[in-house]
Each structure stands twice: as structure tokens, then as C-alpha cells.
N, C-alpha and C positions, 0 to 999 in steps of 0.2 A: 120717776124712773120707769123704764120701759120692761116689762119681763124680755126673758132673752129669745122668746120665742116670738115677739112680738114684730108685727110689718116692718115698724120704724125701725127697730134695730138692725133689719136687714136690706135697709138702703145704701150703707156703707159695705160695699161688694168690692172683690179685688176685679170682678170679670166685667164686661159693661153689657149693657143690658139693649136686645134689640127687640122693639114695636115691631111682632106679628100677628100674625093673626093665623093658626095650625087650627085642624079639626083634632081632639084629641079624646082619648078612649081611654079609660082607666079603671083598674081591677082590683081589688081588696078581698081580704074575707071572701064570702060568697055574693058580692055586689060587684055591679060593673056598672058603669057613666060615659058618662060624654061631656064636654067642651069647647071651650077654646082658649088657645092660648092668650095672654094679653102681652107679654113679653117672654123673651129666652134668654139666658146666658151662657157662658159653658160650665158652669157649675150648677146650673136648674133652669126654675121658669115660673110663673105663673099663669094661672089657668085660671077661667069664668065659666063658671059650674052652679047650679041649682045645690047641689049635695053639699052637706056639712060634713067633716072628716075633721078628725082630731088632732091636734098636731103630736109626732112622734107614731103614727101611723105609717107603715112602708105599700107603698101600692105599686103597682105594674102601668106603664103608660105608655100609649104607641102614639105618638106623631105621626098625624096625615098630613104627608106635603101636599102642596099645588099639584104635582103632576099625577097625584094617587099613589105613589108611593109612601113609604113609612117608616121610623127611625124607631125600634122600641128600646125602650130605657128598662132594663129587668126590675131596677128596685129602686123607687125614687120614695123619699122622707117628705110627710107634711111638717113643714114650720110652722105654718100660721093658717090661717079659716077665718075670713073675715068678709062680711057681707058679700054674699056670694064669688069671693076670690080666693083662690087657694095658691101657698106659697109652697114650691117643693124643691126639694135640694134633690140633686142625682148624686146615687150610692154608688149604682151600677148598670152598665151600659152594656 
């Protein structure tokens, strides 16, 4: 059985999941990163990042679009951290 914070168990999504690929910048504590997205839905996203974050961490995340523009998300939850992929829910947009 899978803990609930685990990848597998958040394959079953009400939202569907779209192949991007976003530059993304995100803020915690007194640390700040960089990414990319690997998928979005409207409920979160995943991101491909070097950084390990814990899950049940709230961070700050701004999507860089194609055109340079940018969506920030005020408060988005790490679910899961796994091999350099982090799984995050939006709290607050």
C-alpha cells in the first residue's frame, strides 16, 4: 500500500494533466530554485528540480510562460519529492 503522499496515489486526479514544459522559480523559507515544469493541471503540477523539499512544505511558485510572462501561485503544497520531481498541489493563486 502506497502512503498517501505518495506519486502513485496521485495518479488518480479529478483534473487531467497537460505535457509542459514552464521555466519555474520557487521560494520557501529563506531558499529560492528553479525548474521546470514536467506537467500542469488545474489543481497543481509537477516540476524537475535538483532540490529536495519535503512533502507538506507550502512554497511560492511563479510560472514562466513562452512569451515571458508569469502566473504566480502564492501558496502551493509539496505532496511528494522523488527523484528529482516534485509533486505540488495549489493552495492559492
Amino acid at each position: 500500500m502506497n502512503p498517501p503522499y505518495s506519486r502513485h496515489a496521485l495518479n488518480s486526479r479529478l483534473a487531467e494533466r497537460c505535457s509542459v514544459h514552464y521555466k519555474v522559480q520557487f521560494a520557501y523559507h529563506k531558499y529560492a530554485g528553479e525548474g521546470v515544469t514536467l506537467d500542469v493541471s488545474a489543481g497543481g503540477f509537477c516540476i524537475i528540480t535538483n532540490e529536495v523539499i519535503a512533502p507538506g512544505v507550502e512554497v511560492y511558485v511563479r510560472l514562466v510562460l513562452p512569451d515571458n510572462t508569469y502566473v504566480d501561485v502564492q501558496t502551493a503544497t509539496v505532496k511528494w519529492c522523488d527523484n528529482g520531481q516534485i509533486g505540488l498541489e495549489i493552495s492559492e493563486m
